[in-house]
C-alpha positions as CSV (number, residue, x, y, z in Angstrom):
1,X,86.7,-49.9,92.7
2,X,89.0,-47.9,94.7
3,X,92.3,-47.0,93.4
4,X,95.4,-49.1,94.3
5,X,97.7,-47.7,97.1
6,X,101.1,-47.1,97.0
7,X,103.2,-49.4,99.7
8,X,106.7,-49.2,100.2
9,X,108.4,-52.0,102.7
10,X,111.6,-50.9,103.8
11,X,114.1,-53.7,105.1
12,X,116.1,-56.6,104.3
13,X,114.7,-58.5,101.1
14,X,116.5,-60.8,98.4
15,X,119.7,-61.8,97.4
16,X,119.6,-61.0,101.3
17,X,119.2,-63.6,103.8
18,X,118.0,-61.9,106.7
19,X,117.6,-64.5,108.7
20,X,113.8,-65.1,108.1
21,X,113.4,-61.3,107.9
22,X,113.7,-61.0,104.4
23,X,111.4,-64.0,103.8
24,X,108.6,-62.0,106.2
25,X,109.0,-58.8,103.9
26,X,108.8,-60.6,100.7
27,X,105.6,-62.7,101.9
28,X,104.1,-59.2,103.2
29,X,104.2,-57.6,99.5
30,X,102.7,-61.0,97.8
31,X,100.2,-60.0,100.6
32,X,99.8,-56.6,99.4
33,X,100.0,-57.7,95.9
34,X,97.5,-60.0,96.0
35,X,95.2,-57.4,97.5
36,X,95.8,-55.5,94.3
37,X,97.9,-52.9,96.3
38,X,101.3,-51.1,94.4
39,X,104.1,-52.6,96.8
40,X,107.7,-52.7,96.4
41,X,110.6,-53.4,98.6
42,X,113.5,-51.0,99.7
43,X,116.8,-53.3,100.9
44,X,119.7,-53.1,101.5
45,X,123.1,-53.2,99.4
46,X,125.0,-53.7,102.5
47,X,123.6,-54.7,105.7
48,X,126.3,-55.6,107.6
49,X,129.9,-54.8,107.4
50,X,131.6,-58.2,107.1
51,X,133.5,-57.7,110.2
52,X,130.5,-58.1,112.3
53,X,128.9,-60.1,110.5
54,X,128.9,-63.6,112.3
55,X,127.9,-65.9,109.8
56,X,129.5,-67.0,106.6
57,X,127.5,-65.1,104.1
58,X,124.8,-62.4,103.8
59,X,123.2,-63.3,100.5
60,X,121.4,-66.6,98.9
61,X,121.5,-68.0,96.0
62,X,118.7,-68.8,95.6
63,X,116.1,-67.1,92.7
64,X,114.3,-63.9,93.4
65,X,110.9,-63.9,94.8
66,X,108.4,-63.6,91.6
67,X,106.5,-60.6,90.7
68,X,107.9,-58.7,93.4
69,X,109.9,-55.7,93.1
70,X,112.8,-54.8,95.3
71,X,115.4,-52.3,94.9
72,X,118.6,-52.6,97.0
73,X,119.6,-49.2,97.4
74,X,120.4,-48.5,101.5
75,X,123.8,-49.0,102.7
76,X,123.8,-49.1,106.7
77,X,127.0,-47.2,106.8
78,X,127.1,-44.5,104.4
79,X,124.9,-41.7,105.2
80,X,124.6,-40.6,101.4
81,X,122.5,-43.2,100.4
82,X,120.3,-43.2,103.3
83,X,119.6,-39.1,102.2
84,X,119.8,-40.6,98.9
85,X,116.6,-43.3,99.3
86,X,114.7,-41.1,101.8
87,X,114.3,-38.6,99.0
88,X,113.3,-41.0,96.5
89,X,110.3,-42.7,98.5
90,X,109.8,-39.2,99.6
91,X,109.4,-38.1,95.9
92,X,107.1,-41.4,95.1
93,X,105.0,-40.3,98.1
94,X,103.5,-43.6,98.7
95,X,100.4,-44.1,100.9
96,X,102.2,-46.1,103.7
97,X,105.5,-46.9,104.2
98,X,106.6,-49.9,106.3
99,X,109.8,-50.0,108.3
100,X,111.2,-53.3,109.7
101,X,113.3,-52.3,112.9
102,X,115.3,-54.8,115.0
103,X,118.2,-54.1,115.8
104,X,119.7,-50.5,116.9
105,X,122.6,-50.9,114.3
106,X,119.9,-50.0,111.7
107,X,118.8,-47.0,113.5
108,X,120.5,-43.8,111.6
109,X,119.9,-45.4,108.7
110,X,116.4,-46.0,109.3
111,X,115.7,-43.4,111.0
112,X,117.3,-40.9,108.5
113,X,115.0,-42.1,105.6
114,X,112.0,-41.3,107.8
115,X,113.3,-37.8,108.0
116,X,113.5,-37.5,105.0
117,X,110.0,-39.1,103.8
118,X,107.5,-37.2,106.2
119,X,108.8,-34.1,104.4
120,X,106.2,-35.2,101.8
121,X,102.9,-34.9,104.4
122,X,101.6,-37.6,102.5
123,X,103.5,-40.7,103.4
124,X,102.0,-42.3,106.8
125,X,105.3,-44.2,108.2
126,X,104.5,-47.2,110.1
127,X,107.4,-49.2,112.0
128,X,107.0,-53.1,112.4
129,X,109.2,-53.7,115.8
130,X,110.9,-57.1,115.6
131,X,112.5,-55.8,118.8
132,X,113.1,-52.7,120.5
133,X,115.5,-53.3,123.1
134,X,117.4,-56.2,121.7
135,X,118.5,-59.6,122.8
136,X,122.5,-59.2,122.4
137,X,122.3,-55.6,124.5
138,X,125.4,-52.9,123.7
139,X,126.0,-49.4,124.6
140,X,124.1,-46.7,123.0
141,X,121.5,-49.0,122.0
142,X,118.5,-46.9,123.4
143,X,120.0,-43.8,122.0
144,X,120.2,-45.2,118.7
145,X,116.5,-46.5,119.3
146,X,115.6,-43.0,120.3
147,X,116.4,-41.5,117.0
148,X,114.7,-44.2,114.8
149,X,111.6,-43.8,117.1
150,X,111.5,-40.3,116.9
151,X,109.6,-40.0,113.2
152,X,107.9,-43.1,113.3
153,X,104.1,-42.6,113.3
154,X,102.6,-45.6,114.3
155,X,103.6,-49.1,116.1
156,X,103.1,-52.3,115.3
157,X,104.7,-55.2,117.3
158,X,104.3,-58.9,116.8
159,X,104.6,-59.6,121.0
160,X,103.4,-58.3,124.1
161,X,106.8,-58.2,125.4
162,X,108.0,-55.8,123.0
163,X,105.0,-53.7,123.2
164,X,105.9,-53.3,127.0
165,X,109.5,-52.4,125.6
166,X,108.3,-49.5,123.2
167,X,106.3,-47.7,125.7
168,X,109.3,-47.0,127.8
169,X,110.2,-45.1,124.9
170,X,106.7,-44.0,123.3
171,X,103.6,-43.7,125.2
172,X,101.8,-41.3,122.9
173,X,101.7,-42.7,118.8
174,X,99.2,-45.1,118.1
175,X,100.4,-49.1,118.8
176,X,98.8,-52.5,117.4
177,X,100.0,-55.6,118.8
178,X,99.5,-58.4,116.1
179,X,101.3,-61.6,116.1
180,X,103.2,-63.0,113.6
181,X,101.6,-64.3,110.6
182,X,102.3,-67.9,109.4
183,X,105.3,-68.4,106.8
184,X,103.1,-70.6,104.5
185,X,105.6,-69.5,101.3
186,X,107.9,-73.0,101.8
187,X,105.6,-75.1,99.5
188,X,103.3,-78.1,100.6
189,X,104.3,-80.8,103.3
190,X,105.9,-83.7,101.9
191,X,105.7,-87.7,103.8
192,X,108.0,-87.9,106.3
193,X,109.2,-90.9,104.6
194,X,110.0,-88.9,101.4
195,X,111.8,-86.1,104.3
196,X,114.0,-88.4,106.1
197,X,115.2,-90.2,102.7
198,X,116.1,-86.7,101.2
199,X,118.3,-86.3,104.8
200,X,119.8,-89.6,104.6
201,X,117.7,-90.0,107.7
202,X,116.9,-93.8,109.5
203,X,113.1,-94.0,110.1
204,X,113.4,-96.3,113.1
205,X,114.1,-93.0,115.3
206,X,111.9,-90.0,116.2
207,X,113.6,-86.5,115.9
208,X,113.4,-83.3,117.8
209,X,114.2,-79.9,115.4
210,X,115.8,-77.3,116.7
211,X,115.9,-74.7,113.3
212,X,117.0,-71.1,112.4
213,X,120.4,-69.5,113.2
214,X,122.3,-71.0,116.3
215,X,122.4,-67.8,118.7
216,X,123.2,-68.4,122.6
217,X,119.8,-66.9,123.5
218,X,118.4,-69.5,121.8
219,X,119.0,-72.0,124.3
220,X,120.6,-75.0,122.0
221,X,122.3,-75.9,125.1
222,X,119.6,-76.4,127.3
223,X,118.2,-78.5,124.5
224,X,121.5,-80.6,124.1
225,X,120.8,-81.0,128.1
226,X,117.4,-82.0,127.9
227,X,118.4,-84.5,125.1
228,X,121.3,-86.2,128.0
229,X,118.6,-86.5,130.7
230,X,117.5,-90.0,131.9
231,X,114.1,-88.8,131.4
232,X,114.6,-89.9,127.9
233,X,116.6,-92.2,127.7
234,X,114.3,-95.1,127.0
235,X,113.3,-93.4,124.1
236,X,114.7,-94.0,120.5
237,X,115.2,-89.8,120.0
238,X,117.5,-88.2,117.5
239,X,118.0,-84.0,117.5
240,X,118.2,-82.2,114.1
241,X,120.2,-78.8,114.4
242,X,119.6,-76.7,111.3
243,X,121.0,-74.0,111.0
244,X,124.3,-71.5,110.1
245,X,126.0,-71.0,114.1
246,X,126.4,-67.6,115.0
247,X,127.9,-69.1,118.1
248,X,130.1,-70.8,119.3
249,X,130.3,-74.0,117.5
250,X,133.1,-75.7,118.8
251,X,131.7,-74.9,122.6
252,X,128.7,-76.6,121.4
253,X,130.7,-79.5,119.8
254,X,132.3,-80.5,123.0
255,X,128.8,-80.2,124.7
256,X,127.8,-83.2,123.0
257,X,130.8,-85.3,124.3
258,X,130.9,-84.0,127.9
259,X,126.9,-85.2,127.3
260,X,128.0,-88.2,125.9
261,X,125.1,-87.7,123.2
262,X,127.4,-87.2,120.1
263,X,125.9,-90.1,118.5
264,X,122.5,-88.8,119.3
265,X,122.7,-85.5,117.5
266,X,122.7,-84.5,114.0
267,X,124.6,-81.4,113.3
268,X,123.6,-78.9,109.8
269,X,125.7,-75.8,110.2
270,X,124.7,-74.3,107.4
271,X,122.0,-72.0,106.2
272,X,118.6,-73.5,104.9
273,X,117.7,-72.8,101.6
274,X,114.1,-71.8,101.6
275,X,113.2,-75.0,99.1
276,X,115.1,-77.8,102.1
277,X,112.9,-75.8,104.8
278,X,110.3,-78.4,103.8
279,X,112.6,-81.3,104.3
280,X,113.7,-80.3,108.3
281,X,110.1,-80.2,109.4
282,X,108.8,-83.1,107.7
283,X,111.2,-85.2,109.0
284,X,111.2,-83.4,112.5
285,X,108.3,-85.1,115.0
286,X,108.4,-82.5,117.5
287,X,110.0,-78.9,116.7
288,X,111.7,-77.5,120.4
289,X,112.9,-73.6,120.6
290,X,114.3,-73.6,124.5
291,X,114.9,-69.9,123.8
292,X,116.5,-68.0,127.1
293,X,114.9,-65.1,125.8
294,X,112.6,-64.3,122.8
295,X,110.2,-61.5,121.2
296,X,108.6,-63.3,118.7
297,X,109.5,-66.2,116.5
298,X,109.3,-67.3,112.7
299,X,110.4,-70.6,113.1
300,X,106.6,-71.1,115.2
301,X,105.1,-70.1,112.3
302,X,107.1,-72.5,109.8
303,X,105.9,-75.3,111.9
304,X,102.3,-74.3,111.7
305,X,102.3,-74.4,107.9
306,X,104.0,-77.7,108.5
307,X,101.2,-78.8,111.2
308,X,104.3,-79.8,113.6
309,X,103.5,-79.4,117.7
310,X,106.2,-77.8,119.6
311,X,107.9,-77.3,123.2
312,X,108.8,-73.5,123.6
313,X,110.0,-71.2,126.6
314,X,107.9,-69.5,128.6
315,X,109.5,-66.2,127.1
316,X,108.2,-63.3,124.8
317,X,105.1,-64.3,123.0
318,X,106.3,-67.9,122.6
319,X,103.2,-68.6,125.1
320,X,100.8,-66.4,123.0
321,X,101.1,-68.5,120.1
322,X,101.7,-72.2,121.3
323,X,99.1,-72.8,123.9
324,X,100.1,-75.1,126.7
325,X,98.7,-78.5,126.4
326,X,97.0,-78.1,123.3
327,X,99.3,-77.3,119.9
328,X,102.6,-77.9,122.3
329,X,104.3,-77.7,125.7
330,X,105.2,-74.0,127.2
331,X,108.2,-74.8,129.8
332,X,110.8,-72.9,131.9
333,X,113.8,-72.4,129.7
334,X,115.5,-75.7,131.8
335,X,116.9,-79.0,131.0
336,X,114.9,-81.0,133.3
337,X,111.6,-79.0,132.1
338,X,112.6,-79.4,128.7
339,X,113.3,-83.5,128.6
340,X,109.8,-83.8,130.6
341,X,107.5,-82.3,127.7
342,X,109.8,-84.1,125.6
343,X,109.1,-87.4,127.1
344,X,104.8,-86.6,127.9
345,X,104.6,-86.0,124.2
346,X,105.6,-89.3,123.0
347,X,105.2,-91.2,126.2
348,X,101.4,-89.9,126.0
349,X,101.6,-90.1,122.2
350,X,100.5,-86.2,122.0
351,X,101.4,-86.4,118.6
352,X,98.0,-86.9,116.6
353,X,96.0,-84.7,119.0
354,X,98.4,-82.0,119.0
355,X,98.4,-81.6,115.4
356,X,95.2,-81.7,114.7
357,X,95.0,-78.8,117.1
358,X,97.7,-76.9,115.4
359,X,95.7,-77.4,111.9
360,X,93.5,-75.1,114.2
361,X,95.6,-73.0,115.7
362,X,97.0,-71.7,112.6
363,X,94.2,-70.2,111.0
364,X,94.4,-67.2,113.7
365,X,97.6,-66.1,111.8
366,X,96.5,-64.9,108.2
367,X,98.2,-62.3,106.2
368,X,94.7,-61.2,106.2
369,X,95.0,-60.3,109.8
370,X,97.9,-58.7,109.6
371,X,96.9,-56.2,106.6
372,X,93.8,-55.6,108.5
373,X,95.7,-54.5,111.6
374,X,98.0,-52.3,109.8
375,X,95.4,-50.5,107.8
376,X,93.4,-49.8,111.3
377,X,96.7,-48.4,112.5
378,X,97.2,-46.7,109.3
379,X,93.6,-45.0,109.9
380,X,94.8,-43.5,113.4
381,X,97.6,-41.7,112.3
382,X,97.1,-37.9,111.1
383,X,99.2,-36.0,108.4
């Protein structure tokens, strides 16, 4: 039996949040560890300085992942420990490293480990690209993107859109495009009975979820909208909003009475706990992400380990992973498009078909899959 590698994930891990990010690195080393690989993590002990940090906190409370080892040890804004971690993984000289980019903030940092580990000509350094030019756009973003590119040996992104992004910047290193595997790490479905009494929840209405963190390309307006339109009004619909805003929330509160659909919505601005994730989608009928703009999404992947259909945006690789008509509805980021896959899915009674598709659907996004197409990149790349 061969010998057990040496991975290293580099990015945001526990007490971090991440915002789904650090859940998708700690599933990846269970992945790794349960392929008998050597994994650890490398986080962060500050991600964010808190004066741009939108939200109200950057850290759960929630228990660390089991049998996973992380190590918080990068601080985005002092250089000394980004020398300082480079030249410890450099010194480990693992067999791959993984580097979770997504945002140009992160790029000295990131980029400055990099550096420092392919001084070992061991190490092959593979970046997962959550994004590469990013939704909330700034200046100096593609020079800062530049610099983390620049040592990265190998690509992987998780949507077409972003693999058309990173060849205006790289058209030479190797580049897998693999979607998103499924977040199956928020324990079994419960009843939706046993959901909506754990919400406080009536059962005589159906409810839409719109989940994750509140963000204005995430289209919770168009959704609020969609929810006003006489398209569905003769139905008995409720919306679930779960999640911490990083918007405007008082903009969005006087939405709902301009909409005169206060009464219709049910506000959560708070961040999830991974063990209430289960409760949202049970209790949800039809989970609806009207994103404006996307590159991939986690919250897809939640609700096909919850076997939940969904409307998403024709945007970023939303259509890859939903396809039209059969686990969901792909529309035009637009109100009126919006209310009418709303209304065909319970008007039609889509439900049972749909998830019953979706039970499909979901076993093209294994962890399997996703090792497999890093190792094949892995194999490309040349010391």
């Amino acid at each position: 039996m061969p010998d057990a590698r040496k991975i290293v994930i580099v990015g945001p891990a526990h007490p971090l949040r991440g915002g789904g990010m650090s859940t998708f690195n700690e599933r990846l080393a269970k992945a790794y560890a349960d392929a008998g690989e050597e994994v650890q993590i490398v986080s962060f002990s500050l991600q964010y300085p808190s004066i741009f940090f939108p939200g109200k906190s950057q850290f759960t409370d929630e228990p660390p992942p089991e049998g996973i080892r992380i190590s918080s040890t990068i601080n985005s804004i002092n250089p000394f420990t980004w020398i300082k971690t480079g030249n410890r993984i450099r010194r480990l000289k693992p067999d791959i490293v993984i580097i979770r980019y997504w945002i140009p903030f992160m790029g000295p940092a990131l980029g400055c480990i990099a550096r420092r580990i392919r001084k070992n000509k061991h190490t092959k350094i593979i970046a997962i690209t959550d994004n590469v030019i990013p939704h909330e756009k700034r200046k100096g973003d593609k020079a800062l993107t530049r610099y983390f590119l620049k040592p990265i040996q190998g690509f992987i992104t998780m949507s077409g859109s972003v693999m058309s992004d990173l060849e205006l910047f790289d058209v030479i290193k190797p580049k897998t495009l693999c979607l998103h595997p499924l977040y199956d790490n928020y324990g079994d479905p419960i009843s939706r009975n046993e959901a909506l009494e754990k919400l406080d929840l009536s059962p005589d209405f159906n409810y839409l979820l719109f989940f994750g963190l509140v963000r204005k390309y995430k289209g919770l307006d168009l959704l609020l909208r969609a929810l006003a339109s006489d398209k569905l009004a003769h139905l008995p619909l409720k919306l679930l909003v779960a999640g911490e805003f990083y918007d405007d929330y008082e903009a969005c509160s006087k939405l709902l009475d301009e909409l005169g659909i206060r009464d219709k919505v049910i506000m959560n601005n708070e961040f999830i706990p991974n063990a209430e994730v289960v409760r949202y989608f049970c209790a949800g009928s039809l989970v609806v992400q009207p994103y404006r703009d996307a590159t991939q999404s986690g919250v897809t992947q939640v609700a096909y380990h919850f076997n939940k259909p969904m409307v998403v945006s024709n945007v970023g690789a939303l259509p890859e992973m939903v396809p039209d008509g059969v686990a969901g509805y792909v529309v035009k980021p637009d109100p009126e498009d919006i209310a009418e896959a709303i209304r065909k899915y319970f008007d039609e009674n889509k439900e049972p078909e749909f998830i019953e598709n979706v039970k499909i659907e979901k076993k093209n996004y294994s962890w399997d899959i996703f090792l497999k197409a890093i190792d094949e990149l892995a194999d490309k790349i040349k010391i």
